[in-house]
Backbone as ProteinMPNN parsed JSONL, in Angstrom:
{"seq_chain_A": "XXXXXXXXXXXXXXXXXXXXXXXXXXXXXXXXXXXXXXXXXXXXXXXXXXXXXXXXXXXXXXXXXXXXXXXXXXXXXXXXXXXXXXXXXXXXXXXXXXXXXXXXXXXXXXXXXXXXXXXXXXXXXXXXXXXXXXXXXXXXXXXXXXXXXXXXXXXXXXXXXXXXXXX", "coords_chain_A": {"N_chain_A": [[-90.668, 7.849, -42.803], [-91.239, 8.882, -45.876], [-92.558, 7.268, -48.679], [-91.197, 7.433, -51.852], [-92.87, 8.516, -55.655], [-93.999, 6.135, -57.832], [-92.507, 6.976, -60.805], [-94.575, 8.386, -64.015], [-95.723, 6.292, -66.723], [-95.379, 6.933, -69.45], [-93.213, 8.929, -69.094], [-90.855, 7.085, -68.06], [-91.085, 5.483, -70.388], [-89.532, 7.314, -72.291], [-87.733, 8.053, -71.157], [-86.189, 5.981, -71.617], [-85.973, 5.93, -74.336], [-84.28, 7.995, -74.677], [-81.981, 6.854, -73.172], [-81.823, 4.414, -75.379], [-80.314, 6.188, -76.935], [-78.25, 7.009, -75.731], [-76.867, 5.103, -75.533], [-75.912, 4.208, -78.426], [-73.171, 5.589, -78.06], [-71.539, 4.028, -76.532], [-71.831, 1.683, -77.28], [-70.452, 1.44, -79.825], [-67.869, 2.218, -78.457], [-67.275, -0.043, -77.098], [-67.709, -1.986, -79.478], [-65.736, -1.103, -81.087], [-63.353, -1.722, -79.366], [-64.021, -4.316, -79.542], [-62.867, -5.099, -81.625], [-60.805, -4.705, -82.462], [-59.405, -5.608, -80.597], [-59.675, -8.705, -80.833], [-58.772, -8.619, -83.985], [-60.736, -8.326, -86.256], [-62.301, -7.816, -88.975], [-64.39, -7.682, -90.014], [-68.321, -7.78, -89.27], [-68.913, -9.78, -88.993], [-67.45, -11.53, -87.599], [-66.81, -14.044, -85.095], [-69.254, -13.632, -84.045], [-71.062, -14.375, -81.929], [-69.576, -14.176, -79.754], [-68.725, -11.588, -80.029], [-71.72, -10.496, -79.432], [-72.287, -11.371, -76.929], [-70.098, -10.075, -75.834], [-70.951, -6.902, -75.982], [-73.057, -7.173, -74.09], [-72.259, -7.802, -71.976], [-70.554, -5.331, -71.678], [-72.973, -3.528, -72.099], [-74.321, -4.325, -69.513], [-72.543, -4.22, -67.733], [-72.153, -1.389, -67.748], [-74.715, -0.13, -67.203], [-75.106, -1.417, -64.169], [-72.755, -0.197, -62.679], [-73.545, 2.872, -62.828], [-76.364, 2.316, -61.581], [-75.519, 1.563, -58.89], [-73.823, 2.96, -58.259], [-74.964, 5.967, -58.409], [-77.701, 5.513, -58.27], [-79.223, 6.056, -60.985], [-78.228, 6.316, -64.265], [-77.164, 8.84, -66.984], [-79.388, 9.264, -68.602], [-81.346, 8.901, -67.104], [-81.172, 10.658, -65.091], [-81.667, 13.108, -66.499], [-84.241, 13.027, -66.938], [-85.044, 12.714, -63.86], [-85.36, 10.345, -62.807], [-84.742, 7.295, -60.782], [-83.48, 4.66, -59.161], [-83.495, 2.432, -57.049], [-83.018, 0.112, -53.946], [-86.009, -2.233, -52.618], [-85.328, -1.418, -49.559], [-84.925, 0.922, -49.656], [-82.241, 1.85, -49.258], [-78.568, 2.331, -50.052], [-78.411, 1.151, -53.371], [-77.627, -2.378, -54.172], [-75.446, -4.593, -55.594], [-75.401, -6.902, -56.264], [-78.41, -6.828, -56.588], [-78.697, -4.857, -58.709], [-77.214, -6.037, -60.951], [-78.754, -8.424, -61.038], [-81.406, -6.879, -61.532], [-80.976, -5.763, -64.456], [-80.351, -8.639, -65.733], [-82.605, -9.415, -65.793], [-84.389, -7.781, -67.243], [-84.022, -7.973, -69.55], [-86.54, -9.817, -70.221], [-87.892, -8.617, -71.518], [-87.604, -8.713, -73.598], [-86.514, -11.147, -74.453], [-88.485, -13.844, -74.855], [-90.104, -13.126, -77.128], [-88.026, -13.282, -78.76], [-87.51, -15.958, -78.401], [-89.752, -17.062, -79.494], [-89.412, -16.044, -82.384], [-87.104, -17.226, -82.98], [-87.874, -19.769, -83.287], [-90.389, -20.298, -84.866], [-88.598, -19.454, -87.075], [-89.435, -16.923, -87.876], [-88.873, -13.51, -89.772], [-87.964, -10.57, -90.541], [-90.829, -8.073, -90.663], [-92.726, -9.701, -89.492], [-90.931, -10.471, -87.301], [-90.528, -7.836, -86.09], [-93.206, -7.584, -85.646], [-94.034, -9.297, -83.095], [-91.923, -8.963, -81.58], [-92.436, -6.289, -80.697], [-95.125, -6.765, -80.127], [-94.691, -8.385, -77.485], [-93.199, -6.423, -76.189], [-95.212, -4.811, -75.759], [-96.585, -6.11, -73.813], [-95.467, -6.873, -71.935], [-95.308, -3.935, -71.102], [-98.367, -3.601, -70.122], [-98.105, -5.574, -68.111], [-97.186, -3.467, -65.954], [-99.607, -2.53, -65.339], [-101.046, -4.146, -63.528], [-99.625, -4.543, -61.02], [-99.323, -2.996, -58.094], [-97.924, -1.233, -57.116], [-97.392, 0.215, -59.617], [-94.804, -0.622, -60.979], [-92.051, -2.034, -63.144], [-92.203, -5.417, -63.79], [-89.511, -6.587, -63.989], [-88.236, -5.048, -61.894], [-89.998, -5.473, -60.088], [-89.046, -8.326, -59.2], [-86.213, -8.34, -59.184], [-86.604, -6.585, -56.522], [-86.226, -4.278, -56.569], [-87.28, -0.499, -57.337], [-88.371, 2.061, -59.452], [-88.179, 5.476, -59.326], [-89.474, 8.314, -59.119], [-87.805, 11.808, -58.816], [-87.355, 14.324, -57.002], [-88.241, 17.623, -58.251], [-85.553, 20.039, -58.896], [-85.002, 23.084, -57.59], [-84.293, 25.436, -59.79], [-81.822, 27.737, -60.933], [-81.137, 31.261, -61.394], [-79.052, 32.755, -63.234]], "CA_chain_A": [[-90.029, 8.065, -44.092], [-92.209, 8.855, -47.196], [-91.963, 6.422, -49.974], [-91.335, 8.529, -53.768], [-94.127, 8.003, -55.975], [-93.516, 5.859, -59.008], [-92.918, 7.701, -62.472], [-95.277, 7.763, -65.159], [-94.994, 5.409, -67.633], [-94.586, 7.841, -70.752], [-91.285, 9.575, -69.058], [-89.896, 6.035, -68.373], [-90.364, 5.356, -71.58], [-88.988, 8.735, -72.67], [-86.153, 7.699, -70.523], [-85.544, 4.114, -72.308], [-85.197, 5.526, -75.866], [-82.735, 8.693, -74.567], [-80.954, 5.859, -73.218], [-81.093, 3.861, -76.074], [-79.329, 7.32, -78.094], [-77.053, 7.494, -75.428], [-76.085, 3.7, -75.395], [-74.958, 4.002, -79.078], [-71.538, 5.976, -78.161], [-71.06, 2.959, -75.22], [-71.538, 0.306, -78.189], [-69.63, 2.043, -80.604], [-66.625, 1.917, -78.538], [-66.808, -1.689, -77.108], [-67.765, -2.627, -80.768], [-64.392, -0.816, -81.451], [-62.444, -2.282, -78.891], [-63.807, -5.726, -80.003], [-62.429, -5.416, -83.543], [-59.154, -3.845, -81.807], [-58.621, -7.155, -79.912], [-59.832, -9.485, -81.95], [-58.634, -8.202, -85.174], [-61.951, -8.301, -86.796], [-62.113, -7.181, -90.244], [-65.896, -8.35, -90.614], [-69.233, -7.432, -87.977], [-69.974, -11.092, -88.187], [-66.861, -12.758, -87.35], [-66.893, -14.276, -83.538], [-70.337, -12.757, -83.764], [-71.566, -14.634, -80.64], [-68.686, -13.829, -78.651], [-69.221, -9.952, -80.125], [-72.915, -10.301, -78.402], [-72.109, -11.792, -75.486], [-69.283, -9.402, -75.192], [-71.799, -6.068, -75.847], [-74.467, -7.464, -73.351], [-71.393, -7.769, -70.91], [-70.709, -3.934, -71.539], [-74.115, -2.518, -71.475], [-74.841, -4.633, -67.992], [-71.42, -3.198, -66.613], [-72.36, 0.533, -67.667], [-75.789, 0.01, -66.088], [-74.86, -2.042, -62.991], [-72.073, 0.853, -62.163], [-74.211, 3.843, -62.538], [-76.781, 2.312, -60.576], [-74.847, 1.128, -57.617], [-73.207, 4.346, -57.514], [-75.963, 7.133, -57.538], [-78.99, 4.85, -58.519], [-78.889, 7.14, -61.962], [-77.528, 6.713, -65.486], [-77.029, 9.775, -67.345], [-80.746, 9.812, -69.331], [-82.031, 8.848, -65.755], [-80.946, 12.044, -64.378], [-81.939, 14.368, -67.29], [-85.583, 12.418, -66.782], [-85.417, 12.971, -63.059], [-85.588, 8.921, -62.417], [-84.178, 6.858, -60.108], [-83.49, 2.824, -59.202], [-83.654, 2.071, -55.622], [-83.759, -1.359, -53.677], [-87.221, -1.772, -52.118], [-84.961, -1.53, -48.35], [-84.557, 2.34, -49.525], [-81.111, 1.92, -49.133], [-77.813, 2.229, -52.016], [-78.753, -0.573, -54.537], [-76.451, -3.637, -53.649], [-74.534, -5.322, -56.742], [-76.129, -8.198, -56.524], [-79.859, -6.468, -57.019], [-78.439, -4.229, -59.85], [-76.842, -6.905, -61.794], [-80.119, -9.05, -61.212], [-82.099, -6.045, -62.401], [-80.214, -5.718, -65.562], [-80.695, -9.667, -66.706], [-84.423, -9.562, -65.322], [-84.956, -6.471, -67.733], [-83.981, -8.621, -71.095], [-87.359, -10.81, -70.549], [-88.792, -7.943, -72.202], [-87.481, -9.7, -75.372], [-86.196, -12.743, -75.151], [-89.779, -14.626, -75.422], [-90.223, -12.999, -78.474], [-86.84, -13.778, -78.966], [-87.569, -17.454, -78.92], [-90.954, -17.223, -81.039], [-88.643, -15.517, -83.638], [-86.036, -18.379, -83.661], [-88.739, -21.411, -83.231], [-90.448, -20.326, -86.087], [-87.998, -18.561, -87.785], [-89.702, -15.422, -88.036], [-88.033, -12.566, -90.376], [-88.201, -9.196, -91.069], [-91.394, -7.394, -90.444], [-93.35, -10.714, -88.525], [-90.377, -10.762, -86.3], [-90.294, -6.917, -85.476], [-94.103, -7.499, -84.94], [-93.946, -10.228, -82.31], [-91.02, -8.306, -80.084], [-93.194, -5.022, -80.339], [-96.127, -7.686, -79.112], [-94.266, -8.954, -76.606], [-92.776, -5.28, -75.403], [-96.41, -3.862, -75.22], [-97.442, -6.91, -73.304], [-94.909, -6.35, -70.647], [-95.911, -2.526, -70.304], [-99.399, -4.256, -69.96], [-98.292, -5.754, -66.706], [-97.045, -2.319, -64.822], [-101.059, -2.207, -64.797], [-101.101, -5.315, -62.757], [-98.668, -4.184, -60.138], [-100.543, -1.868, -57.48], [-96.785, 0.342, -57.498], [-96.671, -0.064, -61.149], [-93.356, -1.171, -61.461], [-91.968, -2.978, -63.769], [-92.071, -6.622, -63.391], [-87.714, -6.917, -63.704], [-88.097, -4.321, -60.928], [-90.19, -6.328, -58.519], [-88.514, -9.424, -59.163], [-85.211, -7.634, -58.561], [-86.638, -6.208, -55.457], [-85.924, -2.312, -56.841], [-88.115, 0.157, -57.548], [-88.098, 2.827, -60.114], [-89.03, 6.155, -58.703], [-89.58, 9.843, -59.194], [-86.893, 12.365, -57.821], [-88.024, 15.688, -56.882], [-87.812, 19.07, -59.302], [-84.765, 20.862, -58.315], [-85.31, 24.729, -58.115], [-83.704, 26.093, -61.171], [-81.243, 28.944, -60.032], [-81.022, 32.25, -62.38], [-77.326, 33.613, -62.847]], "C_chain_A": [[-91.078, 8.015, -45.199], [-91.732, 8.222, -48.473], [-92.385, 7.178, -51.059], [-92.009, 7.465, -54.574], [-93.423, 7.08, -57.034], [-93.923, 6.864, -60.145], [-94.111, 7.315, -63.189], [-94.711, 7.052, -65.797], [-94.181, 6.269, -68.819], [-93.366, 8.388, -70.042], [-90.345, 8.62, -69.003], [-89.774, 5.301, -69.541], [-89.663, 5.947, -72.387], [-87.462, 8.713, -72.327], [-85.651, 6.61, -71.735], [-85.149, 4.993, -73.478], [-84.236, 6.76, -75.621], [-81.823, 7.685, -74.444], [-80.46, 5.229, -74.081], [-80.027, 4.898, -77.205], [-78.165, 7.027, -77.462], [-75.815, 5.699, -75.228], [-75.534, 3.537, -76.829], [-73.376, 4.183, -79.563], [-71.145, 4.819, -77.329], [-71.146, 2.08, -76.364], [-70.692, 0.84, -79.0], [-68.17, 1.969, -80.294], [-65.732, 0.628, -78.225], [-66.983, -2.126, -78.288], [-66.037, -2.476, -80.91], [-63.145, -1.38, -81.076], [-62.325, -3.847, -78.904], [-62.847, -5.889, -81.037], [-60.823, -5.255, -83.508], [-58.665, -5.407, -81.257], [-58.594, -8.061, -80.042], [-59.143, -9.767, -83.572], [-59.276, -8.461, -86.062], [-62.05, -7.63, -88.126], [-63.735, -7.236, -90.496], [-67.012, -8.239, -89.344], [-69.303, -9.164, -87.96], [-68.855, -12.254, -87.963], [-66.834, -12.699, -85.639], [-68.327, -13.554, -83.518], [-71.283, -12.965, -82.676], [-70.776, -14.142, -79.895], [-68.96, -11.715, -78.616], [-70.611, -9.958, -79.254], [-72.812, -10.157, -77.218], [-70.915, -10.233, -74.64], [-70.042, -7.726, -75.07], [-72.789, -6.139, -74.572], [-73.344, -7.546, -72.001], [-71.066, -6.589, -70.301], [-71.556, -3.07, -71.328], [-74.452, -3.086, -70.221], [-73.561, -4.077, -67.368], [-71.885, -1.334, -66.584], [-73.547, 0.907, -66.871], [-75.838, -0.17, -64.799], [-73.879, -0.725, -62.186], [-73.113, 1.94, -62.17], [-75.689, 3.226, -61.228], [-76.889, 2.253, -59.122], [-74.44, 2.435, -57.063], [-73.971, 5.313, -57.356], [-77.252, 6.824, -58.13], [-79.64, 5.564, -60.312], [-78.314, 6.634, -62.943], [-77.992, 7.814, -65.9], [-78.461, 10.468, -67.824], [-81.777, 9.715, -68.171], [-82.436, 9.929, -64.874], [-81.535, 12.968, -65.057], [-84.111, 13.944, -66.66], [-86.081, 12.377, -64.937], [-86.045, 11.045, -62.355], [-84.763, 8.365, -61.511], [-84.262, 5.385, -59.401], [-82.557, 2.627, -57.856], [-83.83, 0.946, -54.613], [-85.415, -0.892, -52.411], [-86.746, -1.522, -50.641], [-84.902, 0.085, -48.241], [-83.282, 2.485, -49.254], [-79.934, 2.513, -50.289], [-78.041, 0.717, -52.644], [-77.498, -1.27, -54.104], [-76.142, -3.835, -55.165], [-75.262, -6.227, -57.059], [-78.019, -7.633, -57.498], [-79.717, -5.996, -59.201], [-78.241, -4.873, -61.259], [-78.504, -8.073, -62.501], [-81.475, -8.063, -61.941], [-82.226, -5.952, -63.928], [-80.767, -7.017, -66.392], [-82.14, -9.396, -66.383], [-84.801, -8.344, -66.469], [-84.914, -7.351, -69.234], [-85.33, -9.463, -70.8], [-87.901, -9.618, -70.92], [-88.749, -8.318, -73.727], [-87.029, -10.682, -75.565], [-87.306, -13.536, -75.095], [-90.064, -13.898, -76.685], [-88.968, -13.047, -79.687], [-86.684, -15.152, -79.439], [-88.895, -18.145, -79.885], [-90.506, -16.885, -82.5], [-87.793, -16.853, -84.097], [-86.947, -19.716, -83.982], [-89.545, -21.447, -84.708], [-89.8, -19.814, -87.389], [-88.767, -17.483, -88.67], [-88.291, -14.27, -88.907], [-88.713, -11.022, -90.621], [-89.865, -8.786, -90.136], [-92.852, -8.728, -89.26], [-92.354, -10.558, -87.149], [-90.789, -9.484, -85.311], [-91.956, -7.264, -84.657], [-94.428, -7.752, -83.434], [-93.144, -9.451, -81.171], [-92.046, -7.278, -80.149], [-94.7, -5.486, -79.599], [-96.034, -7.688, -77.802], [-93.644, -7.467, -75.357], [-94.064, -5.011, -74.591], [-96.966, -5.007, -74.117], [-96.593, -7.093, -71.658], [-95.174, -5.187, -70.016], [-97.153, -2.941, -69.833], [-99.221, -4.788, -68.352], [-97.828, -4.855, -66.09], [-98.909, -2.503, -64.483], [-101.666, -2.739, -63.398], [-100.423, -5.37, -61.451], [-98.969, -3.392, -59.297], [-99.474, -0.895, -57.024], [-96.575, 0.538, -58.781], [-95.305, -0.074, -61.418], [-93.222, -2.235, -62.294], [-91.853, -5.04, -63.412], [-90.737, -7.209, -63.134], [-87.448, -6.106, -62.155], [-88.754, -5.376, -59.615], [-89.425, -7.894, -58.188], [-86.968, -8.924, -58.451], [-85.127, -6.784, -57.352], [-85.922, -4.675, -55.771], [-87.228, -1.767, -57.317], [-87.814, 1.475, -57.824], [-88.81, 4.181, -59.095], [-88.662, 7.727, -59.085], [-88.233, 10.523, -58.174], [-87.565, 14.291, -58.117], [-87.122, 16.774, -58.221], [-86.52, 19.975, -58.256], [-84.732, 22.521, -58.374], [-83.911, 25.428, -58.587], [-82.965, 27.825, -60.572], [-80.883, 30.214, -61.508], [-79.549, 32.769, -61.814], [-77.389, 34.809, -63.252]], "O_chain_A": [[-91.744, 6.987, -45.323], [-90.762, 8.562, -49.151], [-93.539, 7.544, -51.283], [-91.956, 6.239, -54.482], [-92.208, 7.249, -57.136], [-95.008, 7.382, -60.412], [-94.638, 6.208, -63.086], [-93.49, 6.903, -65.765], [-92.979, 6.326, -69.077], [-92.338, 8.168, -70.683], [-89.245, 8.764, -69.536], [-88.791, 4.625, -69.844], [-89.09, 5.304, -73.266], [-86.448, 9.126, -72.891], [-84.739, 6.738, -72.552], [-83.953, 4.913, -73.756], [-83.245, 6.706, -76.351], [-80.959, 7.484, -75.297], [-79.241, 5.087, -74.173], [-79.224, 4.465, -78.031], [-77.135, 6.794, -78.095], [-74.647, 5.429, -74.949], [-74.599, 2.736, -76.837], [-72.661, 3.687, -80.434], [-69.955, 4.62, -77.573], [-70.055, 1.51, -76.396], [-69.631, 0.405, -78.553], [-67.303, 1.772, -81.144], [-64.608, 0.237, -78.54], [-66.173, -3.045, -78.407], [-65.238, -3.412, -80.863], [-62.165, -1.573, -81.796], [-61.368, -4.551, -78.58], [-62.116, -6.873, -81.159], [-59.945, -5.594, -84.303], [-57.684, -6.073, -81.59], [-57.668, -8.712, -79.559], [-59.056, -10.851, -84.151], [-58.638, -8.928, -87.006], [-61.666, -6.468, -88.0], [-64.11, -6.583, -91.47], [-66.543, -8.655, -88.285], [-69.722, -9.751, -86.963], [-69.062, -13.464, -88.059], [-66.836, -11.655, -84.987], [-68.334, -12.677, -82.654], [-72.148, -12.14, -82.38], [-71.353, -13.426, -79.077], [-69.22, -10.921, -77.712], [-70.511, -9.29, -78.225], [-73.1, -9.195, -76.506], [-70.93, -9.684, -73.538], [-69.732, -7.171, -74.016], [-73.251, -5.089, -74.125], [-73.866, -7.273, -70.92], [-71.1, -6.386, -69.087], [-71.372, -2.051, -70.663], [-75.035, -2.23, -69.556], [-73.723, -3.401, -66.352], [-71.896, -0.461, -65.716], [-73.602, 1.858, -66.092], [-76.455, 0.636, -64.103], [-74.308, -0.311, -61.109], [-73.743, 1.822, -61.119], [-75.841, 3.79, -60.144], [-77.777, 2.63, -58.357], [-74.589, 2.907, -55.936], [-73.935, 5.81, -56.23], [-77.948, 7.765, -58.512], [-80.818, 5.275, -60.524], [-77.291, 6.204, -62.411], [-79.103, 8.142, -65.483], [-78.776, 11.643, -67.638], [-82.858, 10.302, -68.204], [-83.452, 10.138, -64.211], [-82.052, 13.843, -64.363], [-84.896, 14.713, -66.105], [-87.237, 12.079, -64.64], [-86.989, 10.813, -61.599], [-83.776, 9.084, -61.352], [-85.41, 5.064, -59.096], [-81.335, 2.664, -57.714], [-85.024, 0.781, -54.364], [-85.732, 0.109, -51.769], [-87.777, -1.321, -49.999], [-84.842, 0.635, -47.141], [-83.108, 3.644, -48.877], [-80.336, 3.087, -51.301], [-77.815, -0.441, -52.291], [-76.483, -0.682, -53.731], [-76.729, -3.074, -55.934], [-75.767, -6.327, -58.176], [-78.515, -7.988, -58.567], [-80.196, -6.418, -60.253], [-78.762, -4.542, -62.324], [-79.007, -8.329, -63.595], [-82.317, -8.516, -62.716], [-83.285, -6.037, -64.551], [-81.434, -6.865, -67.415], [-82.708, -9.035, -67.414], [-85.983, -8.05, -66.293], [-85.904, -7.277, -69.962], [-85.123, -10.344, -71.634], [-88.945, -9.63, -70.268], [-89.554, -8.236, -74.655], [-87.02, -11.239, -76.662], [-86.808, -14.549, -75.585], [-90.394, -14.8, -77.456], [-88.969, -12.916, -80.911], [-86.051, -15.548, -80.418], [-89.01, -19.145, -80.592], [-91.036, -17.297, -83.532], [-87.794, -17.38, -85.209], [-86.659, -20.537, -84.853], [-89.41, -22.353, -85.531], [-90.339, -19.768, -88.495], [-88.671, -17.299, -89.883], [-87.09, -14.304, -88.642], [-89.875, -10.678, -90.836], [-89.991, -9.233, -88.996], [-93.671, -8.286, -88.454], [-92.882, -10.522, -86.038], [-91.223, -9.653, -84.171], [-92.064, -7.243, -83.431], [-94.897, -6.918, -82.66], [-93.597, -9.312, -80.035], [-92.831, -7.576, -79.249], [-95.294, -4.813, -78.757], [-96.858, -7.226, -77.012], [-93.664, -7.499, -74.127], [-94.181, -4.962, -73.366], [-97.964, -4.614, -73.514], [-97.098, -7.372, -70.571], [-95.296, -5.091, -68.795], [-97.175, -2.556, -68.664], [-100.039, -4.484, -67.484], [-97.927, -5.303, -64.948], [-99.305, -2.588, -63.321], [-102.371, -2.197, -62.546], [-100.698, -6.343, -60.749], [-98.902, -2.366, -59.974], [-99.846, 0.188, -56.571], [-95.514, 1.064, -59.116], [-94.847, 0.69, -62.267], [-93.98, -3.204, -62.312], [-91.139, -5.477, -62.51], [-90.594, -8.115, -62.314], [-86.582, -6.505, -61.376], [-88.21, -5.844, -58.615], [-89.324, -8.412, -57.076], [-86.707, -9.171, -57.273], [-84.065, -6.273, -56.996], [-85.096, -4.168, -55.011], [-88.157, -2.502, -57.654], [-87.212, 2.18, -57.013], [-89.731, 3.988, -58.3], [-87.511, 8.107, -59.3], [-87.776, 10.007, -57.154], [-87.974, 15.008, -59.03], [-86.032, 16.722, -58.789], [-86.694, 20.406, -57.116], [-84.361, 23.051, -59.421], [-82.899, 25.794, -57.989], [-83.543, 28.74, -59.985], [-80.37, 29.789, -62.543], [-79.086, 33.042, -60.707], [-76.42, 35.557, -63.12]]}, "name": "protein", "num_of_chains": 1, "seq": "XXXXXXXXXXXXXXXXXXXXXXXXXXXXXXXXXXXXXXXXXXXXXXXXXXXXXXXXXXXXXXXXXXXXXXXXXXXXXXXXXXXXXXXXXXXXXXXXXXXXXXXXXXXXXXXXXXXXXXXXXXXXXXXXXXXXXXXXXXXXXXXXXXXXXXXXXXXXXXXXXXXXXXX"}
């Protein structure tokens, strides 16, 4: 069996910020359906429970698409794909574990922000620190995968060019 190469980095990052376009109709409507069930008049009332309840919705929308054809939507346009390292269908368990393992890309600069109470343009610095310093370890990785990836025992990977059919 031939193991698929890993992506470059630039398309998986190319991927991440389609995703993040396409993750603002998915917040938009759990935002909506918070305010719906709540009866929320205000973004910042229950505003932990609003987090918690967003971070609940984007790990369900991710955890399903991956389980089911290793793929979310900007995954596919980008020709990507999230695989356990057994080559098998991703298990639940991995996917889910993928998902939290992927937030340490900001919560340490998450907690340098709150410890010193960091604001505005120090804070953004520090997470954009802390991002580049995670892409920093794919280097370190001799599949370059991400570090949520090897911990999670998946592995991001290239999917072949499909030949383009003329009608």
């Amino acid at each position: 069996m031939q193991i698929a190469s890993t992506p470059p980095l630039k398309r998986r990052l190319a991927c991440m910020l389609y995703e993040s376009l396409l993750l603002f109709g998915v917040i938009f409507i759990a935002d909506a359906a918070f305010d719906i069930l709540t009866n929320s008049r205000h973004a910042l009332f229950l505003r932990g429970a609003r987090q918690l309840w967003l971070f609940l919705v984007i790990g369900a929308y991710f955890t399903f698409f991956w389980c089911r054809t290793g793929q979310t939507l900007a995954m596919q346009t980008w020709r990507l794909r999230v695989i356990p390292v057994s080559g098998t269908k991703l298990p639940l368990r991995n996917a889910i574990l993928r998902y939290v393992l992927a937030w340490m890309w900001f919560l340490p600069a998450m907690v340098i922000d709150y410890t010193f109470g960091l604001k505005q343009w120090p804070s953004v610095i520090v997470i954009v620190g802390g991002m580049l310093l995670w892409l920093a370890a794919t280097r370190l990785d001799s599949d370059r995968q991400f570090l949520h990836d090897r911990l999670a025992g998946t592995r991001l990977v290239d999917m072949p060019k499909t030949p383009s059919v003329m009608a």
